[in-house]
C-alpha positions in Angstrom: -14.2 2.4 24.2 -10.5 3.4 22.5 -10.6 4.4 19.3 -6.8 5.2 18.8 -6.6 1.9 17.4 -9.0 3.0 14.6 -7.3 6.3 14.4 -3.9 4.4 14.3 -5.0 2.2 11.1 -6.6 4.8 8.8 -3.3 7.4 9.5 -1.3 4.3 8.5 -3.4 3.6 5.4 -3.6 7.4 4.7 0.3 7.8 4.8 1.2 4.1 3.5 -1.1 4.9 0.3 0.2 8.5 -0.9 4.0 6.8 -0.5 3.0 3.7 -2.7 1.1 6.5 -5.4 4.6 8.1 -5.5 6.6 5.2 -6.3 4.7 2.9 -7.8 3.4 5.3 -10.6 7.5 5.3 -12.2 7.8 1.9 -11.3 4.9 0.9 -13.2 5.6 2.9 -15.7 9.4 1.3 -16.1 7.7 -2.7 -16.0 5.2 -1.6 -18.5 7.6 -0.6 -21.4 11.4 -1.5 -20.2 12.9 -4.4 -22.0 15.6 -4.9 -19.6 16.8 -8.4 -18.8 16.5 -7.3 -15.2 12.4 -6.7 -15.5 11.7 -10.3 -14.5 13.8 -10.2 -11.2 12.2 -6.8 -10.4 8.9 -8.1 -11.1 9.4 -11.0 -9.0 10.9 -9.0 -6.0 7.5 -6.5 -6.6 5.0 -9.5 -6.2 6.5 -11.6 -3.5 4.7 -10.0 -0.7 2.2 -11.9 -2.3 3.3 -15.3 -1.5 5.6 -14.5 1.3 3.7 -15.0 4.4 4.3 -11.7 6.1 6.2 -12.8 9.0 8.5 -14.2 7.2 9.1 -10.2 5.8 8.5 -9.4 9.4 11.2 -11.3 10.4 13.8 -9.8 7.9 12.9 -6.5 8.7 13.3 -7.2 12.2 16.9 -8.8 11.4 18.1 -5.8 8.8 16.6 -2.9 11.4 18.0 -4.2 14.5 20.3 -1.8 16.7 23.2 -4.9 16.7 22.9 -4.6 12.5 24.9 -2.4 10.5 21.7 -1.3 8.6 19.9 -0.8 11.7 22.7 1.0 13.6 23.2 3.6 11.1 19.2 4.5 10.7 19.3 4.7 14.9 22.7 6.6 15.5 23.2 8.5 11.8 20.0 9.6 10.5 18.3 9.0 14.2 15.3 7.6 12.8 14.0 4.3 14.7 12.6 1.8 12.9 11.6 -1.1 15.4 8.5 -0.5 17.7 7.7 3.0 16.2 5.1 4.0 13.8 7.9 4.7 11.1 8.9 1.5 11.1 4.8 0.2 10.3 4.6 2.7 7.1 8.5 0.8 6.1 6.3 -2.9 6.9 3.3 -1.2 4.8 4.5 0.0 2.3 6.8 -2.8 1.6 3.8 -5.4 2.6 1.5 -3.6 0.2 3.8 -2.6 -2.8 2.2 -4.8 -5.2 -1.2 -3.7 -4.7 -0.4 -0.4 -6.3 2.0 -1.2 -8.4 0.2 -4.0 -10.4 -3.0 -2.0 -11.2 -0.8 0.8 -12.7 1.9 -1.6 -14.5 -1.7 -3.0 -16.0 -3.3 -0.1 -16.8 -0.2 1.1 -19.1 0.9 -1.8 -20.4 -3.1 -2.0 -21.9 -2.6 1.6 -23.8 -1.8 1.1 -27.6 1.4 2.7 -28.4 0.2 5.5 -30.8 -1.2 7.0 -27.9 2.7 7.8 -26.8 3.7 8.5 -30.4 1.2 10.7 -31.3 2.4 12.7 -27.6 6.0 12.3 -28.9 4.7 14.2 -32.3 3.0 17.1 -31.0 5.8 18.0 -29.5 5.2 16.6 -25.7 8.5 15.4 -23.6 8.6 11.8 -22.0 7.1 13.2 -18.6 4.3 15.8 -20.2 3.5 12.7 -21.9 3.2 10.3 -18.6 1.5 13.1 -17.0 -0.9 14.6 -19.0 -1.2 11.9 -21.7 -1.1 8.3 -20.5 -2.1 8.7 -15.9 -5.1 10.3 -17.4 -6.5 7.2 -19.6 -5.7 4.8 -16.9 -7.6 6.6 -13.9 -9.7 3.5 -12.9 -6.0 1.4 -12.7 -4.9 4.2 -10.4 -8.3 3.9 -8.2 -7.6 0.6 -8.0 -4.6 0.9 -6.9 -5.1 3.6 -4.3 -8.4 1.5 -2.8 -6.8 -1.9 -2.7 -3.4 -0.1 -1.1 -5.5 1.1 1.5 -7.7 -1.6 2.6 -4.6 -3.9 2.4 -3.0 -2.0 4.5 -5.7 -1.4 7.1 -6.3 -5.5 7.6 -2.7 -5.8 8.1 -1.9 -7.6 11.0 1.3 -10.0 11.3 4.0 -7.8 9.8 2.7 -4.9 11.6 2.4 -6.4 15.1 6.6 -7.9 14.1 7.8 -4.5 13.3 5.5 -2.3 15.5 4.7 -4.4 18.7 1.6 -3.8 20.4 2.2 -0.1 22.0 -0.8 1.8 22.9 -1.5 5.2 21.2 1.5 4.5 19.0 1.8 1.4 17.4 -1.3 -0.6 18.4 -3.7 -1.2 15.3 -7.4 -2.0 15.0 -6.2 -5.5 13.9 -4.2 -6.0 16.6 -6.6 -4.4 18.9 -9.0 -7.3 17.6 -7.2 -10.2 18.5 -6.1 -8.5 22.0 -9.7 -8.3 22.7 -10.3 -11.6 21.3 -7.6 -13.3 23.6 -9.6 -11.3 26.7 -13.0 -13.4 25.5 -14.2 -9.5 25.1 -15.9 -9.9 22.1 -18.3 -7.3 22.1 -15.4 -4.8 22.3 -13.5 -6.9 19.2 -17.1 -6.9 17.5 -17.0 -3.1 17.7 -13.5 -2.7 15.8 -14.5 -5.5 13.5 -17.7 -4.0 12.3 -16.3 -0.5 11.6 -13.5 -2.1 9.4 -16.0 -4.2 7.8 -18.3 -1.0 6.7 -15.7 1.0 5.9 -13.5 -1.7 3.7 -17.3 -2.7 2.2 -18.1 0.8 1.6 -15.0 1.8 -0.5 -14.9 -1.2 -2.4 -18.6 -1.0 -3.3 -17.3 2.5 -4.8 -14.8 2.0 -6.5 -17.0 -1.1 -8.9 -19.6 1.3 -8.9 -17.3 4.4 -10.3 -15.4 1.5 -12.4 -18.5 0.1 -13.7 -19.6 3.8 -14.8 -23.0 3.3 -12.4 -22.5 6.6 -10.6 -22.5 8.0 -14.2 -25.4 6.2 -15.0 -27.0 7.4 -12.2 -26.5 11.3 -12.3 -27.5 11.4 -15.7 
């Protein structure tokens, strides 16, 4: 039984998650109150991983990152990061792949807080961040759950961009998901049963959380 393919997919939801957190929460923030006439092509950009099937972004990424690009070139011989067939370039995939499951719930969240809320930040004295920060995160905190849950179980039942970008390498870029189908193409179903069923309780188990913090149940229940 291998279980670096399980280990493989929760580190890659782990580290795929806290990047989205850290740049979806000023992005959000920008969609939710910018005027700009370039909002609707950012916007549009943001959300297409939700149409796109993810080979198709698989395939781009494969094109932009590849050592006879330009782009790819410079990432391999300048900054001597590698991209294709390495676990840096699966958090890239992820985090582009799963962008707009963070950054939707928070772009939500503020967009639903009445503006005297800011203002009355703005009077008391509070600068533009001490009033993102300690004013308007903190009244959308089940947005931000969202977010970070939905992020992460996106991320975990990834499997077409990843197995593009990553490949299928053992210990390093071979997910649960891919793991799955390998075993599945072997007719070893009881092994693909045994991946399948632990993402299944897991995925269950946080999402049955989060509606029960959202829903105020735990609450409920402590009291």
């Amino acid at each position: 039984m291998e279980w670096a393919p399980l280990f493989l997919s929760f580190k890659l939801a782990f580290v795929t998650t806290f990047i989205l957190l850290i740049i979806s929460i000023p992005l959000g923030y920008w969609l939710a109150n910018s005027k700009s006439k370039w909002k609707p092509i950012l916007e549009t950009l943001v959300s297409m991983p939700l149409v796109l099937p993810p080979t198709v972004i698989g395939f781009y990424l494969l094109v932009a990152f590849s050592p006879s690009s330009a782009f790819g070139l410079f990432f391999s011989e300048v900054i001597g990061l590698k991209i294709l067939f390495s676990f840096t370039g699966l958090i890239l995939a992820s985090v582009i792949y799963s962008l707009p499951f963070m950054v939707h719930p928070i772009q939500s969240g503020l967009s639903s807080l009445p503006s005297s809320l800011r203002e009355a930040s703005y009077v008391l004295g509070k600068s533009k961040w001490e009033t993102i920060w300690y004013v308007l995160l903190p009244n959308i905190k089940a947005s931000i759950l969202t977010g970070l849950v939905l992020s992460f179980a996106h991320t975990i039942g990834e499997f077409g961009i990843v197995l593009m970008i990553g490949g299928n390498i053992p210990g390093e870029t071979k997910l649960a998901s891919i793991a799955i189908y390998d075993e599945v193409e072997a007719l070893n179903y009881a092994q693909a049963n045994f991946y399948a069923l632990i993402l299944v309780i897991i995925c269950f188990s946080i999402l049955l959380f989060v509606y029960l913090i959202n829903g105020g149940y735990v609450k409920r229940f402590w009291k």
